[in-house]
Each structure stands twice: as structure tokens, then as C-alpha cells.
gemmi code that builds the backbone of each chain (N, CA, C; Angstrom):
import gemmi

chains = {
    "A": [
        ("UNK", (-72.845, 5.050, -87.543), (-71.883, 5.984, -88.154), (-71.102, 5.269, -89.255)),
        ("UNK", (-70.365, 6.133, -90.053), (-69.579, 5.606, -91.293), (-68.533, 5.056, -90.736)),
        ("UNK", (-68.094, 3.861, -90.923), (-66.847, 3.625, -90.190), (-65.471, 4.204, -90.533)),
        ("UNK", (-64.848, 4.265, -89.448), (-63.424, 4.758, -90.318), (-62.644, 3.826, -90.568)),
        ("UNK", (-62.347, 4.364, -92.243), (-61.388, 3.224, -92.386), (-59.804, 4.034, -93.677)),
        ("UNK", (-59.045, 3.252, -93.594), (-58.412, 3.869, -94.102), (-58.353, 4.131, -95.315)),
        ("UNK", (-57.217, 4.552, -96.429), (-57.022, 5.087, -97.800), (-57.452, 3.806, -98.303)),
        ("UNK", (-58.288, 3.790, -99.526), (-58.454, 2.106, -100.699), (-56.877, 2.480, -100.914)),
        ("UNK", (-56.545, 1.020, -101.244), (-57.904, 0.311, -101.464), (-57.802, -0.959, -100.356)),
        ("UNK", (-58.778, -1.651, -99.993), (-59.411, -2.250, -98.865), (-60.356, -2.892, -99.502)),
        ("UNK", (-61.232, -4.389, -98.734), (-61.678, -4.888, -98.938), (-63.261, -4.531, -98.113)),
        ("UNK", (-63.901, -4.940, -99.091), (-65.721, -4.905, -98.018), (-66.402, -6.370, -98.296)),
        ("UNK", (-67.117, -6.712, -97.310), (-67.926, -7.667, -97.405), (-69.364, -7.151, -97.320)),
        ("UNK", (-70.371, -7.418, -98.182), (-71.333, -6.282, -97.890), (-72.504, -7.756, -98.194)),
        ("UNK", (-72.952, -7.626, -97.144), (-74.022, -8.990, -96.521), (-75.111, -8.534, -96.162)),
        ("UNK", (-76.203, -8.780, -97.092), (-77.533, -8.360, -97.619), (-78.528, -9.513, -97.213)),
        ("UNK", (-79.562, -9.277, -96.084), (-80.036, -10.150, -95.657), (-82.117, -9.910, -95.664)),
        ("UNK", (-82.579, -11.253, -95.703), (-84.152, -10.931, -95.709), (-83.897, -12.189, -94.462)),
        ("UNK", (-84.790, -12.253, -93.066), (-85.398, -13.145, -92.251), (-86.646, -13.464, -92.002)),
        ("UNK", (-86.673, -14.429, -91.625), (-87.765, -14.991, -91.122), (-88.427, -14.463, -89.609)),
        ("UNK", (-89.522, -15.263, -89.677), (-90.334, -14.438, -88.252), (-89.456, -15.120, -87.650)),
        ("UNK", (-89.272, -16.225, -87.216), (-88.371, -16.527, -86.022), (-86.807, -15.989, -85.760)),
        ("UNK", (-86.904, -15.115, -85.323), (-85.410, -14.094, -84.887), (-85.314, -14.046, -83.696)),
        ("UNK", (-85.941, -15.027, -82.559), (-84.950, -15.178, -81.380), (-83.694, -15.043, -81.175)),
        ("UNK", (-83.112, -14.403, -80.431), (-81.930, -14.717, -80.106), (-80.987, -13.776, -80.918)),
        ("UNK", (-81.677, -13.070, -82.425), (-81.260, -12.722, -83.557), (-80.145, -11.548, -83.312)),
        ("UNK", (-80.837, -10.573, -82.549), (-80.311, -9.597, -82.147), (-78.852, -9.832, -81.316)),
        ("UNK", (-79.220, -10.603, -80.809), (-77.877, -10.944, -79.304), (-76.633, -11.273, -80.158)),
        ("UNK", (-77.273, -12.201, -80.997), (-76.074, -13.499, -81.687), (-75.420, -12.209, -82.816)),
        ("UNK", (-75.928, -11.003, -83.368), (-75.481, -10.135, -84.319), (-74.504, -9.483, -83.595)),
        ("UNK", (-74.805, -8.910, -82.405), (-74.138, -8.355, -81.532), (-72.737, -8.196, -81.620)),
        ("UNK", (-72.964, -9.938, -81.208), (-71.500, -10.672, -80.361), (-70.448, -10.922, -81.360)),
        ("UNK", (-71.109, -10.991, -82.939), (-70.660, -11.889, -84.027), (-69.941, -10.487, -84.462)),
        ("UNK", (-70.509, -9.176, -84.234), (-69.628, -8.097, -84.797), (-68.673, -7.396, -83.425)),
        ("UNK", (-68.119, -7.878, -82.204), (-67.525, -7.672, -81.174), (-66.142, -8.900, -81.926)),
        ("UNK", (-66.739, -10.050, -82.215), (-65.656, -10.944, -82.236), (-64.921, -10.871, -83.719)),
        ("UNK", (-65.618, -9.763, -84.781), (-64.830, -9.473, -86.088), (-64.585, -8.233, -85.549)),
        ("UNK", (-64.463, -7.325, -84.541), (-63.266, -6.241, -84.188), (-61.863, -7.116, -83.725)),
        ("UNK", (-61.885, -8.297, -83.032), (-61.451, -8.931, -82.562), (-60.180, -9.470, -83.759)),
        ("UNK", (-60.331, -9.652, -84.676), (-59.799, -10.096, -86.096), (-58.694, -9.309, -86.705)),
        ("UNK", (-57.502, -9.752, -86.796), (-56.396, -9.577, -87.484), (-56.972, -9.103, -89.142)),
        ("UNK", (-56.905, -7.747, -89.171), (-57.117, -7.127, -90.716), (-58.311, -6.436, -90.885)),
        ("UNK", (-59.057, -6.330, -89.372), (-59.983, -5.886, -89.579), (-60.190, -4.597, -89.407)),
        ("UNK", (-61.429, -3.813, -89.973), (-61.138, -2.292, -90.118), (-62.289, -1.524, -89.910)),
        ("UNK", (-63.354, -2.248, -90.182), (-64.666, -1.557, -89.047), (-65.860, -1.784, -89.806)),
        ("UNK", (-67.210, -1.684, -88.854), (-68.402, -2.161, -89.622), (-69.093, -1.200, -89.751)),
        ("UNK", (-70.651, -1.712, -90.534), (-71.495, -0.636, -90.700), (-72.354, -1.821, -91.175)),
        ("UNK", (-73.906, -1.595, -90.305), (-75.020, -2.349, -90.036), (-76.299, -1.673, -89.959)),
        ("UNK", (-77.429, -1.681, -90.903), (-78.457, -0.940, -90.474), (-79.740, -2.431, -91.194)),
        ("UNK", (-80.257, -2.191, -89.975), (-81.791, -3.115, -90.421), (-83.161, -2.521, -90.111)),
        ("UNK", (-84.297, -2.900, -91.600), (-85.508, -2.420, -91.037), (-85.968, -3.480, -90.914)),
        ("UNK", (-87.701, -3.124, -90.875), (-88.608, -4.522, -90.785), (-88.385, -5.887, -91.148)),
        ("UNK", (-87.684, -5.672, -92.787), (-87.710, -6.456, -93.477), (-86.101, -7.216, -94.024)),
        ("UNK", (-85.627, -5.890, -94.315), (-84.013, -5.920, -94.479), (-83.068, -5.437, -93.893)),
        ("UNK", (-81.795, -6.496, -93.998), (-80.635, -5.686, -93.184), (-80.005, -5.713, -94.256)),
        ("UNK", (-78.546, -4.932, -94.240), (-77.384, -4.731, -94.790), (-76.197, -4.674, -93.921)),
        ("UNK", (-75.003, -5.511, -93.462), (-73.976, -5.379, -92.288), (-73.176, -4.864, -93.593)),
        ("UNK", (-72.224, -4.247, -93.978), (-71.320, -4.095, -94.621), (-69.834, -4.218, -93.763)),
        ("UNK", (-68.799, -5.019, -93.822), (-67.638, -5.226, -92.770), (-66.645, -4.709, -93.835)),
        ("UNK", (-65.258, -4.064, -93.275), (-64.168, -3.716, -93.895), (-63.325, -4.512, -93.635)),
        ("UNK", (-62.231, -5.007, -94.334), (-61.173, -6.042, -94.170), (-59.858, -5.294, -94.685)),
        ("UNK", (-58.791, -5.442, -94.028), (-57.123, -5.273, -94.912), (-57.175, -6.128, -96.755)),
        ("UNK", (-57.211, -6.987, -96.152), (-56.876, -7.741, -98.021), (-58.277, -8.949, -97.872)),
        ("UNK", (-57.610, -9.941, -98.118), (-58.445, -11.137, -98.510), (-58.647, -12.320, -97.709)),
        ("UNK", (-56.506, -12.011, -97.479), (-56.381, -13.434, -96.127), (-56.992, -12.563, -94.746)),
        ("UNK", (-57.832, -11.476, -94.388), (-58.191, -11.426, -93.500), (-59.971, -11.833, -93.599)),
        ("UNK", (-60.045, -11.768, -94.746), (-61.416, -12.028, -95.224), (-61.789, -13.646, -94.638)),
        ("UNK", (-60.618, -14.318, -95.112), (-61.276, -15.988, -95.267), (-60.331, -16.210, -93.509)),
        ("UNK", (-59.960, -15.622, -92.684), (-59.619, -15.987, -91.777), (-60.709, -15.626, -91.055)),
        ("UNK", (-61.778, -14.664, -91.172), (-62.629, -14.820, -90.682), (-63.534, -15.449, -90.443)),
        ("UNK", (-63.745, -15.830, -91.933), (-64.892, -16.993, -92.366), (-64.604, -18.239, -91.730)),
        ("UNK", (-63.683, -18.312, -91.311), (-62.908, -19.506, -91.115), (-63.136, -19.742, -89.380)),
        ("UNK", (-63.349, -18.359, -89.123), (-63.165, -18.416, -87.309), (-64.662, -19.810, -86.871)),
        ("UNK", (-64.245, -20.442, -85.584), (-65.247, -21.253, -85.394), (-66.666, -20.590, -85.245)),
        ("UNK", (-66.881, -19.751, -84.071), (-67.635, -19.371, -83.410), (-68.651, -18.485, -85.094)),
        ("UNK", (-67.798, -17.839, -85.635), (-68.458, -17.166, -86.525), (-69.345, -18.164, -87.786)),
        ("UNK", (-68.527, -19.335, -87.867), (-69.245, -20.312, -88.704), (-70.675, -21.098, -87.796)),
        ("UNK", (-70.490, -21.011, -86.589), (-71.342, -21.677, -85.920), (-72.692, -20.563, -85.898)),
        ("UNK", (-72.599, -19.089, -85.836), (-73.563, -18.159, -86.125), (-73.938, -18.366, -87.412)),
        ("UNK", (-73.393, -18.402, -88.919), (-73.860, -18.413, -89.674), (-74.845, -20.269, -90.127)),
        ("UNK", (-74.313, -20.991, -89.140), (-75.186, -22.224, -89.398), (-76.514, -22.198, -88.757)),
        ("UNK", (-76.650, -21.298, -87.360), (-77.987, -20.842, -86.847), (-78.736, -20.080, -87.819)),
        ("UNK", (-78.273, -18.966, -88.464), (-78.784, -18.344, -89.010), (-79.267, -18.899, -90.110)),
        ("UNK", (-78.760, -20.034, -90.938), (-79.268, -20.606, -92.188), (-80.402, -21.379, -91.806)),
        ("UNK", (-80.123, -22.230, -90.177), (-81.242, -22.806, -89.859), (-82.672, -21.773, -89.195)),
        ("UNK", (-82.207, -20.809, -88.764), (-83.309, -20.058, -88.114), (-83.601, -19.103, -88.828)),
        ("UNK", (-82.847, -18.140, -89.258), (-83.395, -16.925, -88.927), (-83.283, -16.257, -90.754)),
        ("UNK", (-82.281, -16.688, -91.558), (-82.534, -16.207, -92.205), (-83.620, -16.723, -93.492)),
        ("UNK", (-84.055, -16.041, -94.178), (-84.950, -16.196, -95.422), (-84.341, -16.108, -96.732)),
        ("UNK", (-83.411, -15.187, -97.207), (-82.480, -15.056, -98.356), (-81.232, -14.174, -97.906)),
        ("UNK", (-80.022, -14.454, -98.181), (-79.075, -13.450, -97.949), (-78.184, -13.548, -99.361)),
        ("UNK", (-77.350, -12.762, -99.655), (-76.490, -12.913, -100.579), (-75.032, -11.655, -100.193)),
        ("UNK", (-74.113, -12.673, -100.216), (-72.774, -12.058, -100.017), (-71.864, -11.761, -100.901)),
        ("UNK", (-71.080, -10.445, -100.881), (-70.579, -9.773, -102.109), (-68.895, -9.527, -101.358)),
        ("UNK", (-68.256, -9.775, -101.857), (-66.597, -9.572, -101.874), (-65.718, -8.514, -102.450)),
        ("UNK", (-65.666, -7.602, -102.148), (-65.757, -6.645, -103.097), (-64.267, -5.355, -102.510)),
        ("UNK", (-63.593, -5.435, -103.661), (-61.962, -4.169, -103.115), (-62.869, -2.717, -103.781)),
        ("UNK", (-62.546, -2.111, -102.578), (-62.777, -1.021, -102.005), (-61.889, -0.031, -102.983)),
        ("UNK", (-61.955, 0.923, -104.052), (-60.962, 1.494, -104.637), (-60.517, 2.877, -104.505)),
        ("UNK", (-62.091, 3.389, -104.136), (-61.827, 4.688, -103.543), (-63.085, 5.526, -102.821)),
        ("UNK", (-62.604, 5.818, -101.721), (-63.958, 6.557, -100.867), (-63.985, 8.165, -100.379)),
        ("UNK", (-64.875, 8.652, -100.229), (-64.830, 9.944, -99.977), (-66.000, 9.919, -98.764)),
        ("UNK", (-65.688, 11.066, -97.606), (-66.392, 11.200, -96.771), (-66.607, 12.777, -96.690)),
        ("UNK", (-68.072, 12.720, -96.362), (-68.416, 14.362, -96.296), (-69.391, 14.352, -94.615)),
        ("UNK", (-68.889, 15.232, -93.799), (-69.534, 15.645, -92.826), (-69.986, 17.266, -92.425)),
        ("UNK", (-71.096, 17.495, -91.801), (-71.667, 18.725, -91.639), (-70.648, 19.465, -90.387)),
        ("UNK", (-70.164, 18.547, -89.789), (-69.292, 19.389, -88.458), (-67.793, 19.775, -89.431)),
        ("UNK", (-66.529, 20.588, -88.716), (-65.839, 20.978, -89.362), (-64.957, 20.173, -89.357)),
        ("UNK", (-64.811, 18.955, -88.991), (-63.969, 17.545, -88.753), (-63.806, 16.897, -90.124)),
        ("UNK", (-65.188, 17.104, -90.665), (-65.083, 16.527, -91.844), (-64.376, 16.852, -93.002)),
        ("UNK", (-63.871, 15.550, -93.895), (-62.920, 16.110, -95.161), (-63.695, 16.997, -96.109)),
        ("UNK", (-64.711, 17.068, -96.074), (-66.046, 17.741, -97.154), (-65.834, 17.001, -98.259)),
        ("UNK", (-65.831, 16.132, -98.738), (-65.640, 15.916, -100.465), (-66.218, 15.097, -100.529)),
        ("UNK", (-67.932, 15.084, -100.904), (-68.404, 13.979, -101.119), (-68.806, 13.970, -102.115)),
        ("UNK", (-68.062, 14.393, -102.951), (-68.477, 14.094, -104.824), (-69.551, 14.233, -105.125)),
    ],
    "B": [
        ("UNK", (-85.268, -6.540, -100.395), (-84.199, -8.114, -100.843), (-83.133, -7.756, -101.468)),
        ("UNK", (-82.071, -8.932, -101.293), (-81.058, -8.543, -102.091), (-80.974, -8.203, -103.219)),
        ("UNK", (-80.340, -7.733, -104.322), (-80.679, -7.152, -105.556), (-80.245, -7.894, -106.544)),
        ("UNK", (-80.943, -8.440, -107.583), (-80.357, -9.501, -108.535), (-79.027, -9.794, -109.249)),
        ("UNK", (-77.808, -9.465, -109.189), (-76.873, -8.857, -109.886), (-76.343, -10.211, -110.911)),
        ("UNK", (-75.767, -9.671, -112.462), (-75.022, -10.881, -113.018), (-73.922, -11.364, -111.973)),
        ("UNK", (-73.112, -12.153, -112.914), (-71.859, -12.845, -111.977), (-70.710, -11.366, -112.214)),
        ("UNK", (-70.313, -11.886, -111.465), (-69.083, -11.007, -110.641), (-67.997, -10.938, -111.912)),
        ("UNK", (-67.185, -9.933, -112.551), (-66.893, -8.297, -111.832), (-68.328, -7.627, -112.015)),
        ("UNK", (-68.276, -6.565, -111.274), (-69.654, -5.339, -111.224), (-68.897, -4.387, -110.372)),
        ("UNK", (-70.024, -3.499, -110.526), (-69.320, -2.381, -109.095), (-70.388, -1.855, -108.205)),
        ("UNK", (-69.879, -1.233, -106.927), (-71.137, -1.308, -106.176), (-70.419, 0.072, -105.468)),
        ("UNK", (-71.572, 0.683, -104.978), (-71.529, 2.277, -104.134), (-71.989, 2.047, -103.206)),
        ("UNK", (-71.263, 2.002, -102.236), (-71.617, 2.088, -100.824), (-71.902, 3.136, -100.169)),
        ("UNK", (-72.951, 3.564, -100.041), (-73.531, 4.959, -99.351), (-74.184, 4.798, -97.950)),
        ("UNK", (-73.247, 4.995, -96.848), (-73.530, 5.467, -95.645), (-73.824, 6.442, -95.146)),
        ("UNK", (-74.575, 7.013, -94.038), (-75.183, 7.974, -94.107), (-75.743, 7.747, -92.589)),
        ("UNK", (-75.723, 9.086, -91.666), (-76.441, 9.483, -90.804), (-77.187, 10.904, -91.043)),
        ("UNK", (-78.125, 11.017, -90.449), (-78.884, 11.791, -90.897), (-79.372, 13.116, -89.475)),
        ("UNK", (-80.112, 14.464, -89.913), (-79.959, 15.306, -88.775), (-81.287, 14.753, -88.418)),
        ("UNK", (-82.129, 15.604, -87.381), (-83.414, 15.887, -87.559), (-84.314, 15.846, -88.579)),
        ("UNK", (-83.566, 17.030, -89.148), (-84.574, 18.011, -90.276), (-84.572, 16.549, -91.436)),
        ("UNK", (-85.666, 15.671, -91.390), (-85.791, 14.913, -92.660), (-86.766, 14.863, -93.853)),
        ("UNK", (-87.649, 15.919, -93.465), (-88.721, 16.445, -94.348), (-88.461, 16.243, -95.972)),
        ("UNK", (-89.265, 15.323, -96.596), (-89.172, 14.770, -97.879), (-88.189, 13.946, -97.880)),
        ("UNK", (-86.809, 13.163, -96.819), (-86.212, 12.783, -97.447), (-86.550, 11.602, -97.988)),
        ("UNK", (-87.332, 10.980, -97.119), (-88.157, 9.583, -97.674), (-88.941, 9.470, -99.063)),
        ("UNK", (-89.284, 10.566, -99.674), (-89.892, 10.671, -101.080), (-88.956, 10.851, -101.851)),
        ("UNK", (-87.833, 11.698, -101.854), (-86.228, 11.710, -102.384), (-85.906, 10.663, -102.715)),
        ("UNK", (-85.331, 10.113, -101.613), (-84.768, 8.607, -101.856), (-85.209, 7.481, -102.612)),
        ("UNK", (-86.640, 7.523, -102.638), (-87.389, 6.812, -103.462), (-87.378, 7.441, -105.201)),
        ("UNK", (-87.935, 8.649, -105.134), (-87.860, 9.160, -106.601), (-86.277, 8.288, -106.931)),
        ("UNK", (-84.953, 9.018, -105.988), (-83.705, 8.858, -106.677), (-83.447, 7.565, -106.821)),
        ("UNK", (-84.163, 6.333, -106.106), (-83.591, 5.420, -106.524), (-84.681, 4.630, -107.835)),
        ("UNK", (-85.746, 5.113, -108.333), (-86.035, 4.890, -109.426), (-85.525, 5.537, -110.960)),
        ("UNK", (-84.740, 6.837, -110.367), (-84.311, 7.068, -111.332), (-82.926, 6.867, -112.005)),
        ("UNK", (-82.451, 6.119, -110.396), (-80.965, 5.193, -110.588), (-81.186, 4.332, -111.784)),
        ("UNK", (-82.449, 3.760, -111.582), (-82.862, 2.650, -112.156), (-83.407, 2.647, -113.902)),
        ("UNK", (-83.501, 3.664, -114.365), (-83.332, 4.083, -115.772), (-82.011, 4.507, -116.463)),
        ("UNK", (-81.237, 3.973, -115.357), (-79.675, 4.494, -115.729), (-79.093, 3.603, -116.828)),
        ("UNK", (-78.211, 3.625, -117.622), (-77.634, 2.711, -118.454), (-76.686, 2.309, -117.511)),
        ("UNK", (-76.431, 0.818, -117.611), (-75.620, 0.232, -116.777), (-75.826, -0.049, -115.120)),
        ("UNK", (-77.066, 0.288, -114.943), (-77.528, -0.168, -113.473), (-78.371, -1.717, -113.474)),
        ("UNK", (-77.391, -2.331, -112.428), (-77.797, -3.584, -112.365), (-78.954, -3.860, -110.858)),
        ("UNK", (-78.933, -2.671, -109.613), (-79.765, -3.117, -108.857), (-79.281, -2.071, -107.583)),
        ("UNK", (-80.477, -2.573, -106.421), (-80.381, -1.057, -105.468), (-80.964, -2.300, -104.038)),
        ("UNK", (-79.836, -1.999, -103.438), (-80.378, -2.653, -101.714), (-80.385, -1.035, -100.849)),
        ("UNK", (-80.908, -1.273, -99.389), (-81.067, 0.036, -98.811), (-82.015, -0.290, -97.601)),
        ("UNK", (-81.726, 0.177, -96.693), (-81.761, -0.266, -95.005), (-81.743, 1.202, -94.728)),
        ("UNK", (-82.596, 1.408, -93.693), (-82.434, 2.753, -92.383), (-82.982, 2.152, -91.244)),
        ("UNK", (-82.321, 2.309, -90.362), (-82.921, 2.703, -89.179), (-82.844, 3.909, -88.359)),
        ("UNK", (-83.175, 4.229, -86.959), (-83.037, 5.377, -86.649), (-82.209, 5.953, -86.710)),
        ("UNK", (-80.957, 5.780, -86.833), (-79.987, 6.570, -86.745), (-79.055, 6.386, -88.312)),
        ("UNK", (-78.826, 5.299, -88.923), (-77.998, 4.756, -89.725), (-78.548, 4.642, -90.816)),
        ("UNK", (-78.563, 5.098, -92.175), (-79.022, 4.316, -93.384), (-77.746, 3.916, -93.898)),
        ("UNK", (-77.710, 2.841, -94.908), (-76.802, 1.833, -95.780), (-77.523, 1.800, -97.344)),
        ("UNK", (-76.595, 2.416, -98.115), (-77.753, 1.818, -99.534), (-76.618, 1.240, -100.350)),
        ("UNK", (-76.660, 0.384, -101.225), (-75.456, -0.275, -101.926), (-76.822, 0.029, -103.018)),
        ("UNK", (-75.502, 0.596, -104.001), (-76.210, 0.393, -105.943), (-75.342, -0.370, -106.755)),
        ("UNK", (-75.509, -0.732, -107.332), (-74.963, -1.956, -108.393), (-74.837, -1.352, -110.072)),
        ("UNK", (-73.937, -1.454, -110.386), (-73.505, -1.046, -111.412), (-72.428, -1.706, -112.559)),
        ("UNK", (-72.624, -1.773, -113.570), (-72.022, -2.540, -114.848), (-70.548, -2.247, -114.647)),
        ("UNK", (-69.987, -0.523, -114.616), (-68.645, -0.541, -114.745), (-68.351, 0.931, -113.942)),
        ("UNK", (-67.521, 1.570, -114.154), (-66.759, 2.711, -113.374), (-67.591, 3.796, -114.392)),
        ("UNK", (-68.075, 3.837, -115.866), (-68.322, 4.904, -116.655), (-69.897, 4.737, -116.169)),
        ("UNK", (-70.266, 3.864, -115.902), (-72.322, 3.941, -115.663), (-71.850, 4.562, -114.307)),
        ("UNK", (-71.256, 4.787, -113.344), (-71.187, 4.996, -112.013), (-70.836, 6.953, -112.408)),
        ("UNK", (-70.015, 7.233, -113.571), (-69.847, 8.383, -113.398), (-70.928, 8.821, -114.159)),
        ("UNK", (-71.627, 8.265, -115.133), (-72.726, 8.935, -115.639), (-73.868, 9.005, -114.705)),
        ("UNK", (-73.872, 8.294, -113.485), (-74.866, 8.743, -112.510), (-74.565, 9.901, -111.940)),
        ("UNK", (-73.453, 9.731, -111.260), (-73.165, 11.237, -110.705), (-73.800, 11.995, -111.298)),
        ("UNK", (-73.524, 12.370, -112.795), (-73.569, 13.347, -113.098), (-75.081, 13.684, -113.602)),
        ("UNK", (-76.166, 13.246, -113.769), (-77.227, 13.670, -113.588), (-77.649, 14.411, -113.190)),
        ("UNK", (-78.220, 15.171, -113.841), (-78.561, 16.296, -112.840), (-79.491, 16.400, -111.612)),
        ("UNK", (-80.528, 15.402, -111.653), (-81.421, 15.156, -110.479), (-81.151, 14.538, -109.627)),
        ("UNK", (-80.428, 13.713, -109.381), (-78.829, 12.984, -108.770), (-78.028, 13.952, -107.923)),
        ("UNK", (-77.922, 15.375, -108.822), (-76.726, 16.346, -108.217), (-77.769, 16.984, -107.189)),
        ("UNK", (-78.526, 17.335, -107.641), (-79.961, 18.234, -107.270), (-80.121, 17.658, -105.863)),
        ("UNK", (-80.398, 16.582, -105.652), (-80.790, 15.458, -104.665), (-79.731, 15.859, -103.917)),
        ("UNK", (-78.889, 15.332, -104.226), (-77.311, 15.096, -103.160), (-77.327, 16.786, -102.400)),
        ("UNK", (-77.374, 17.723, -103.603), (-77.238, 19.141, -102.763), (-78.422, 19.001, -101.817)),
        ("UNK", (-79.300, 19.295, -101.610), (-80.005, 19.093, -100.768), (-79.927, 18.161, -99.653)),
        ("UNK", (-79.660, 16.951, -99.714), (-79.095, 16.148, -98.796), (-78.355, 16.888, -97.931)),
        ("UNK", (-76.615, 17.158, -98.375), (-75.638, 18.285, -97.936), (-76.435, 18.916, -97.030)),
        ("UNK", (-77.167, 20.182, -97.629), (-78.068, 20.753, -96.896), (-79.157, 20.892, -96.025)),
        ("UNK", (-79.642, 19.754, -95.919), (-80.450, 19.257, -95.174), (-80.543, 18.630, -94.217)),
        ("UNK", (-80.403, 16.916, -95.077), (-80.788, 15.599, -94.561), (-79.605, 14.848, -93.448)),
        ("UNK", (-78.094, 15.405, -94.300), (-77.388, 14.235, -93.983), (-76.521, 15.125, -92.855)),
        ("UNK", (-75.913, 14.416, -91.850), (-75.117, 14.927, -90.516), (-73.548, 14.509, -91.358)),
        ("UNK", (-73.455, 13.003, -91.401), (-72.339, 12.610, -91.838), (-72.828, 11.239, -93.214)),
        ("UNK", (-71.960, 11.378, -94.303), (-72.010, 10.227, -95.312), (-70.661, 9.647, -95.676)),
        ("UNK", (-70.571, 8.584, -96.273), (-68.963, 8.052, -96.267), (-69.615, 7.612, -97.895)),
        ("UNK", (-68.809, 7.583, -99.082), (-69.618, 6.974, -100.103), (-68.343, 6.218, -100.720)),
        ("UNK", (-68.101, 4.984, -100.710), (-66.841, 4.269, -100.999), (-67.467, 3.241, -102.607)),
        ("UNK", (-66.877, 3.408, -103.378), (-66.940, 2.855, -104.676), (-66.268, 1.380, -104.806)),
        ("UNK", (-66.504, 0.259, -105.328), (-65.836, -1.103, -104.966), (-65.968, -1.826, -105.963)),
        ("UNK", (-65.119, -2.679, -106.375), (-65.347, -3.928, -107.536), (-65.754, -5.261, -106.762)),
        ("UNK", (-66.789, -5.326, -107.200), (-67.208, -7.100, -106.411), (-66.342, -7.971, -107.081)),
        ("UNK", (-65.833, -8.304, -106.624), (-64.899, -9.947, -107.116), (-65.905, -11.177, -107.120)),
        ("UNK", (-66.600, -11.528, -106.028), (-67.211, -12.581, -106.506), (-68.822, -12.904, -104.787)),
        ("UNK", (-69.357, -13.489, -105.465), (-70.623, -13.628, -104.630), (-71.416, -14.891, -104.104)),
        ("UNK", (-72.118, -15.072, -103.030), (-73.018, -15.960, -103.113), (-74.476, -15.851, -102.888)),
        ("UNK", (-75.214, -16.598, -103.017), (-76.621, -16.147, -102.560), (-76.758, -17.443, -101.997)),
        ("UNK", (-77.937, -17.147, -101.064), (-77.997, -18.248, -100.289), (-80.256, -18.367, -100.398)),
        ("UNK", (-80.820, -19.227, -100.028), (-81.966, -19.115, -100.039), (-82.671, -20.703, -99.373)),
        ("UNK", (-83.995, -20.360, -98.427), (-84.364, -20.908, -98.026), (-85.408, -21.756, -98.773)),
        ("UNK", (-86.179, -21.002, -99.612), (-86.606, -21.833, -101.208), (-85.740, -22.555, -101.899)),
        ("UNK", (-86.459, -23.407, -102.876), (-85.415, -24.115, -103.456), (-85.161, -23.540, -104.470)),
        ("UNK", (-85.471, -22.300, -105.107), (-84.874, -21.580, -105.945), (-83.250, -21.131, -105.776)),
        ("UNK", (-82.890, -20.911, -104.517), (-81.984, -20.560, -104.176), (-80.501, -21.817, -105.159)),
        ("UNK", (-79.313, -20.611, -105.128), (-78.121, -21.333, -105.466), (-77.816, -22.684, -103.993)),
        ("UNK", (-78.340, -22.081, -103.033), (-77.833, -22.693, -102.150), (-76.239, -22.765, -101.379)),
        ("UNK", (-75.396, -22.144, -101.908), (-74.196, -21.675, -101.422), (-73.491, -20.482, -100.494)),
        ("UNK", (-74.149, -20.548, -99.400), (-73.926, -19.294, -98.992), (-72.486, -19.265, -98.264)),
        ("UNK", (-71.509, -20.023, -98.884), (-70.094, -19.747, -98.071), (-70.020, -19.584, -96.739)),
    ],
}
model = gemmi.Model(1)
for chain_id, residues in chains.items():
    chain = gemmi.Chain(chain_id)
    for i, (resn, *xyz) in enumerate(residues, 1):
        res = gemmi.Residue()
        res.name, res.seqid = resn, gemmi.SeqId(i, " ")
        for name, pos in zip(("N", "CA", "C"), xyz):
            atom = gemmi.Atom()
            atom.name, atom.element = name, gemmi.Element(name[0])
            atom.pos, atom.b_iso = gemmi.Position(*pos), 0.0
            res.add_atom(atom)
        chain.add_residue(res)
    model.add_chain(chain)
structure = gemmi.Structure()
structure.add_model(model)
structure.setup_entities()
């Protein structure tokens, strides 16, 4: 689902990934790594979809210092050093303020305005 | 794969999306629309993930005026109505300025910096 998040502007981290065949463990360690960024002072919600080949996690943040306090967390640096050694093949990470979003849903909950 | 982009500022569209049942053509859609993203003035690149339940597509874009001249396309609008009508249950579409990036790579082509 789209996460909810509040009015921009807000921060996204939007983490674009290709792996390798060896993805043991891959699944578990993604899991846990997005349980322990709900966990995070500034944080505001995710959105993750992977096929065969590619994923995309996109994470929401308050500002910036919640950004690099993440990066910063141990456990989360210790996933991304597995992953450089195992699992991934190319990734590239984007930093990016959020300025303005619109959400449109088919139930009547939704704001309708999806431009 | 991730999508080639210059260095940072750019802008990027975050299009989330769950989808109903009824998905008939949307997989040929999505494809036409994102080649024809790709004749756009000011489009720098297109990532995009589904799985069963969730798609994620990030587009890449020069500035805020290439982003509104997509909208407004008409095969773009065409698409999206149908989507509405069709394809999509719920979409969130949040617009963003990348501040800054890394790429990371297991070749030695790679920058090697993946923060």
C-alpha cells in the first residue's frame, strides 16, 4: 500500500536495487531492517516492491537529521555491509524532499486528486 | 536497473500503486507509457518494480516544467483515465527534488560509494 504520510514537504530515500543469485537470508534481513526504521525517530513509512530482477524500497523521513540518524544506526549499517558483500549486484541511492503529493483511491476514503 | 541520472538537483515521481483484479492490458500500457515518457523533453530515466500486490515506478526528470509537460500529454492523460477506471484500487503520486545520490556497483565500473 501507499504509505501514509503527511503534508510535503518530507524527505524520501528511494533505494533502487539489482542482486545477485545468492539472496540467502535476503528476504529475512529486509524484513527486520524495515521493522527497525519504523522504530526511528522521524520516521514516516515505507513502500517496497521487488520482481525477479529489481527492487525499489522507497522510505519516508521528517527532515534530514532523521535521514543520517538512520544511516548511522548500527544494526542497519551492518545489513547494508552484508548486502554489499552478498547480495547485492548494483544499487543506487537518491535523497530526495518530497514537495508535494496527491493520493487517489477507488473506495470513498480516498482524497480523489490524483492529477 | 537503476536508471542513469546526471548529478543531483533532478526531480523524480514517485508512483505507487495497488492495483484491482481487473488488469487486462495493464502490462502493455505501462510499457507503451513508459516509452513514451521517454521521448519526453527533459526525461532523464524510468525504474519500476511490481509485485503481486504493490507496484513502485520512480521517473526522473530535468525540472518541475518537463514533469508538467508530461502530465499533460495526452496519451499520458488517456492512460491514467483508464488506470482510474480500471487498473488501480489505490495510487499515492508524490513529486521530489533529489538533493544528492550514490551508486554503488559490484563491477569495477561502479562509483563505488554507496554511503
Amino acid at each position: 500500500m501507499p504509505a501514509t504520510t503527511p503534508e510535503p514537504p518530507y524527505y524520501a530515500v528511494i533505494f533502487t536495487t539489482t542482486v545477485t543469485g545468492d539472496t540467502g537470508a535476503y528476504q529475512e534481513t529486509a524484513l527486520e531492517i524495515e521493522k527497525l526504521a519504523a522504530q526511528q525517530p522521524g520516521y514516516l513509512g515505507i513502500e517496497s516492491s521487488r520482481d525477479a530482477t529489481e527492487g525499489i524500497t522507497v522510505s519516508y523521513w521528517n527532515d534530514e537529521d532523521a535521514i543520517a540518524a538512520w544511516k548511522a544506526n548500527v544494526d542497519h549499517a551492518a545489513a547494508r555491509e552484508r548486502g554489499r558483500a552478498q547480495w547485492y549486484a548494483t544499487y543506487e541511492l537518491r535523497v530526495a524532499r518530497v514537495e508535494r503529493a496527491y493520493r487517489w483511491s477507488r473506495s470513498p476514503e480516498g482524497r480523489g486528486n490524483g492529477g
